[in-house]
N, C-alpha and C positions, 0 to 999 in steps of 0.2 A: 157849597158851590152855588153861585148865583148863576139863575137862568140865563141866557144868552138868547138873540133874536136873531142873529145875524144869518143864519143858517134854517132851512126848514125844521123842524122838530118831528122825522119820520117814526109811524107809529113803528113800534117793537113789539114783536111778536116773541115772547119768552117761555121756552120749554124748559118742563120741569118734571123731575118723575115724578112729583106726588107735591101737593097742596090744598091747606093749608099742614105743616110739621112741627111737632112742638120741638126736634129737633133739630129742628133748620134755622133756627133764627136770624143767622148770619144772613140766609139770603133772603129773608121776609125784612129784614134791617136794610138790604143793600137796596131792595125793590123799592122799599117805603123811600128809600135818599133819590133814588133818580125820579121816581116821582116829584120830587120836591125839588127838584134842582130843573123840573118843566119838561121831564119825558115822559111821554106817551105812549101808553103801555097797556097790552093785554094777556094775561097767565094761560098759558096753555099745557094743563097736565095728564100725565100718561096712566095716572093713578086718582082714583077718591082719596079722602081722606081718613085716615084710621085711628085717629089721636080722636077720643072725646071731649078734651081744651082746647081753647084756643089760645096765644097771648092777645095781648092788649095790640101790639103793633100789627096785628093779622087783619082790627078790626079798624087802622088805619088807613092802610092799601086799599085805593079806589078801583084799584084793576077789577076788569072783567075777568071772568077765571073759567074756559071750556075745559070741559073734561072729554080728551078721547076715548076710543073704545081700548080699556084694559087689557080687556082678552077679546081675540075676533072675532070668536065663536058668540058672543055675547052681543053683539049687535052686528049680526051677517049683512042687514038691509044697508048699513051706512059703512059698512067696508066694502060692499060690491060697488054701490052711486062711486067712492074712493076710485076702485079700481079702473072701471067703466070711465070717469072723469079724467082719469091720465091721460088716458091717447090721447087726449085735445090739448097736454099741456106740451110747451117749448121742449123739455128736458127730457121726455118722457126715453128715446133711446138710451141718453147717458146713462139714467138712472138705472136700467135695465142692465146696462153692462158693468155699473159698477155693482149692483146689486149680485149680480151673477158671482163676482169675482169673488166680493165677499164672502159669497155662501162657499165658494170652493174651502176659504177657507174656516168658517164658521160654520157648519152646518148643523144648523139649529132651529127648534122654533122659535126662539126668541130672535133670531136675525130676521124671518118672518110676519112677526109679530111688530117688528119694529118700520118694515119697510109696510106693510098694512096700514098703523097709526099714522105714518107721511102719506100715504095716499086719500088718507081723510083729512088730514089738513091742508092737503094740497086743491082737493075739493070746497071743504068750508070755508079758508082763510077767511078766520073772521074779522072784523073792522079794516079791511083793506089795508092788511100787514106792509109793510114798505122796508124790512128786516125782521132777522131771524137771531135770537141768541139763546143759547143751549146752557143750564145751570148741571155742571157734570157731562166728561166729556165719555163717556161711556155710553149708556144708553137713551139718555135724553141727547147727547149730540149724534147718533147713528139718526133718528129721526129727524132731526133740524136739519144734518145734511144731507138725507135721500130729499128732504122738502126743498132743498135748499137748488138742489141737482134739477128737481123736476120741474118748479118755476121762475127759478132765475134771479133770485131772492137772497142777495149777500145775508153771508153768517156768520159771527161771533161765538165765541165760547168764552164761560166762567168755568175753568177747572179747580178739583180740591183737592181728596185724599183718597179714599179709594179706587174713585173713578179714574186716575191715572193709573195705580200700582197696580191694581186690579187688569186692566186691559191689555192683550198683547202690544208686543211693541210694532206691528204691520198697520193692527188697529189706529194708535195713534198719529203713526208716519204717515195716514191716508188726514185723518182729520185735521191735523196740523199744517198738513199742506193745501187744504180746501178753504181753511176758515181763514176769516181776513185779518184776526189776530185773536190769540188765546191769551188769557188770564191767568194766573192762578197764586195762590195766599203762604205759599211757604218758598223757601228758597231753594229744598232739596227736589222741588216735585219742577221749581223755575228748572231748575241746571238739569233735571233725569230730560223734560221737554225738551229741551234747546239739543240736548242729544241725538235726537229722534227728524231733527228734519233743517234741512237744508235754508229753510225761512227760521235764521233764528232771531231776526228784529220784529219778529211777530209774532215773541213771546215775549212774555210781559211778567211781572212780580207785581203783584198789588195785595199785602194785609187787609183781610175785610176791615180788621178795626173795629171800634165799638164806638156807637150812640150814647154820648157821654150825657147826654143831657136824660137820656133813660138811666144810667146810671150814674148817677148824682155823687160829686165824694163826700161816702158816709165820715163826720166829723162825731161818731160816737167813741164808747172810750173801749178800748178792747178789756178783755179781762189779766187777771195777774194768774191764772189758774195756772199750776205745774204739775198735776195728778196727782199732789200728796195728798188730798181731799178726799175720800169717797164720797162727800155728801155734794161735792162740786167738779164733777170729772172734767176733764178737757173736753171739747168739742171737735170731733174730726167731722168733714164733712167731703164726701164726693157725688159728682151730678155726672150722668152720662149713661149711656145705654150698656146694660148687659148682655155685651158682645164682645168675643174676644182677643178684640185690638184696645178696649178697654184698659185690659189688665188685671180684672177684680180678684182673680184667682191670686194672682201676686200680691195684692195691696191685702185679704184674706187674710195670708197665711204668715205675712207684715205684721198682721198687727197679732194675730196668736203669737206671736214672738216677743212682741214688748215685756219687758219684768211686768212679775204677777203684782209688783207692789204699784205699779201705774194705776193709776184714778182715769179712766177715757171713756167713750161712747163714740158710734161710729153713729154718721147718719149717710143714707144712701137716696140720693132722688133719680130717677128712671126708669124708664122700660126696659125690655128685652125680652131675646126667648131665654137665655141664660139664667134668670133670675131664679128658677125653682131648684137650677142645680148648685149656686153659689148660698142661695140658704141652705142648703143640705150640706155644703161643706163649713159653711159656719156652725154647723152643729156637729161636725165630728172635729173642726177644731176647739169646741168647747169655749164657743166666742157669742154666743147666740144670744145670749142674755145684755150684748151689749151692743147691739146694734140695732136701727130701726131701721125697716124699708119701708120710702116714702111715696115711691110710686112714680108717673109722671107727673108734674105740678106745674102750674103757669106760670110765668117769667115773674112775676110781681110776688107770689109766693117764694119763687127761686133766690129773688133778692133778699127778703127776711132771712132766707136761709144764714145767706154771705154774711150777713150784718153779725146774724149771732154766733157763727164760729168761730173756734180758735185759731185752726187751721184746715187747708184744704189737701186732699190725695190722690191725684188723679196716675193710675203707673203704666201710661200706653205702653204699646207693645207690636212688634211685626207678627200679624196674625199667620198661620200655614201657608194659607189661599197668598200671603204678601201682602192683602189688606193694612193699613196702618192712618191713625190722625194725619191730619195736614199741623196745624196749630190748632188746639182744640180752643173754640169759642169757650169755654166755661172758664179756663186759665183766664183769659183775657178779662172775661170778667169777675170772678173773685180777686184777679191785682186790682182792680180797677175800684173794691170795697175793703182794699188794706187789710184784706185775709192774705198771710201769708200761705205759698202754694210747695209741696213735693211733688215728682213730677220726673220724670223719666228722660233719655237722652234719644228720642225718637225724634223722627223727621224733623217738626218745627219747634218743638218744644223748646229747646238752646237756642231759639232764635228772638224768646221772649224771656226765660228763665237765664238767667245766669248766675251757677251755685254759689251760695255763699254771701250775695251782692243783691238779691231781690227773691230770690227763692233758694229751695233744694234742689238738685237736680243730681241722681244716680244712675246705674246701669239697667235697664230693661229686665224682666224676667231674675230680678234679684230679691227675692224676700229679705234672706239678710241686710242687704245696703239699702231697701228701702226703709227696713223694724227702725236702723239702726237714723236714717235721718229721720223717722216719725217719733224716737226717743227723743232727740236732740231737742226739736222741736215743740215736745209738750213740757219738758222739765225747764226751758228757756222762755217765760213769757218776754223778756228784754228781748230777745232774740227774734222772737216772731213777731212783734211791733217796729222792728227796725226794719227787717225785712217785707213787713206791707205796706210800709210807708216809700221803699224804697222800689216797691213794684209798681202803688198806684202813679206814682210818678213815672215811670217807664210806659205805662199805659198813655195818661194823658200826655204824654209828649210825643208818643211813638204811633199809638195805635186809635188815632182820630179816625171814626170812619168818614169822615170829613173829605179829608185826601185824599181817600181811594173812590169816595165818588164823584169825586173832582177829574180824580185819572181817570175813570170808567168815562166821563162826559166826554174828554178831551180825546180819547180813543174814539168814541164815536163820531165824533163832529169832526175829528181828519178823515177818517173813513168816507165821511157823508163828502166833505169837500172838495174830495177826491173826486167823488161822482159826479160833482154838478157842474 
């Protein structure tokens, strides 16, 4: 999207719960585009940072990046100047009664904690904010809009996937009807939004899409491997945190079920707290000797990965809490390097995968129907070169993040237009 002049270029004030993330890339990719497309921007996060990498595109992003006070007990001196500073601000009744309300029905510290962080932003506003936009409409947008209530400061939202499923539905009916229009990347979380509130032309569908030109189409040759080999096994490969919307427990107990005559190796890249329990189930399924954990790894390593596998596994899943993917970025990007993908029937997944035509795609919580398409798949090398070729083309035609920050611009500049 080429920058436009016609229109002031108001600075953006963008909350975020935590930056830099080695699992956010989506929105350190969406950040790096509007920058580049001539928005003017500074990170305001409610969290440090806890990943020891970074990627490449983190060290892109020109933004300034404040961190608020995490916890409030941790810097009293600059959540009091917070507090003390409201009374001087416009909003400062509203927020109090919306706050109020909240708490009736939230009563937490974290609803505390969250209306604290706004009272220090609402004091600092650094570089003279002229808007407000919230990445996750849960607890980074409960902050964007008490700051939003108290200085009179239109506000946007980018919603995803937990942060909708996760939130009561009063919760969103407030923020949806506040913000001057929400976002968000899957089509089932568009349609559950548009549910929830009376403004439904101020919801919006936008794919983040992938930075094609970060992912390059790999022209390498895939292999002919079909696990008859032991000295050449397949290559499964999955990226994603070890939590359990995941699915690892499923994809686990998947692949202890393939025939014993299969030639495979798993490889696993990410975090989580999960991790020490899901090794300890690969050693009672007596799978331990063929999997590696790789840990978290930078996007540039993450790419190597793509190039050298056979296939990818990812088996989301609707966590207890309700938690679930939006459309997991990592799909997006292994189509995008002509790995063909397995891959579950959750929220967005079928919005990218469709069985048989570009991927796999089975029931949730099925070990059997997933063993049974990770059979298919390693004893078919014809099978899974048709099928990455028929992804990566789904990718670049569909999933340009080009587009989406083309619509992000054009949402903001009518919003702006609006005003002037």
């Amino acid at each position: 999207m080429k920058a436009r002049t016609l229109l002031h270029r108001r600075k953006i004030l963008v909350v975020l719960k935590g930056y830099p993330r080695l699992s956010e890339t989506f929105i350190a990719q969406e950040l790096l585009g509007l920058e580049k497309a001539g928005f003017d921007l500074t990170l305001i996060s409610m969290r440090r940072p806890t990943d020891k990498k970074r990627h490449p595109v983190h060290d892109e992003i020109r933004a300034r990046v404040i961190y608020l006070p995490e916890y409030l007990h941790e810097e009293p001196i600059r959540v009091l100047k917070g507090f003390f500073a409201s009374f001087r601000k416009p909003g400062i009744k509203a927020l109090w009664k919306r706050f109020l309300k909240d708490l009736a029905r939230d009563l937490s510290r974290n609803r505390f904690r969250r209306l604290g962080q706004a009272l220090v932003l609402g004091r600092e506003w650094p570089d003279n904010g002229e808007w407000l936009h919230a990445h996750f409409i849960h607890t980074p947008a409960s902050v964007t809009e008490y700051a939003s209530i108290l200085t009179g400061v239109p506000w946007t939202c980018s919603a995803h996937a937990k942060d909708i499923w996760t939130s009561p539905d009063w919760d969103l009916h407030e923020k949806l009807g506040s913000a001057r229009w929400t976002v968000t990347c899957t089509r089932t979380g568009y349609e559950h939004m548009r549910t929830l509130t009376a403004r439904k032309e101020a919801v919006h569908l936008s794919y983040h899409g992938l930075d094609l030109a970060r992912f390059a189409h790999f022209g390498g040759q895939r292999s002919h491997r079909d696990g008859s080999d032991p000295a050449d096994p397949v290559l499964i490969l999955s990226v994603g945190r070890a939590v359990e919307k995941k699915g690892y427990e499923t994809l686990l107990r998947a692949l202890a079920l393939l025939p014993r005559e299969l030639n495979w190796r798993f490889e696993h890249i990410g975090g989580g707290d999960k991790l020490p329990k899901l090794r300890a189930l690969a050693a009672e399924l007596n799978i331990s000797d063929r999997i590696s954990w790789k840990g978290a790894l930078a996007q540039e390593d993450v790419l190597d990965h793509y190039r050298r596998a056979d296939a990818f596994a990812l088996a989301c899943r609707i966590a207890s809490n309700g938690d679930r993917d939006g459309l997991p970025n990592v799909l997006v990007e292994a189509s995008s390097q002509r790995l063909p993908c397995v891959s579950t029937a959750v929220s967005g997944v079928p919005e990218l995968l469709v069985d048989g035509e570009n991927g796999m795609v089975v029931p949730p919580q099925d070990p059997v129907a997933f063993a049974g398409a990770l059979e298919t798949m390693i004893r078919d090398p014809a099978l899974r070169l048709r099928l990455g070729d028929a992804a990566e083309r789904r990718v670049r035609e569909h999933f340009d993040h080009e587009a989406s920050i083309g619509q992000l611009g054009r949402l903001f500049e009518e919003e702006w237009q609006k005003a002037s």
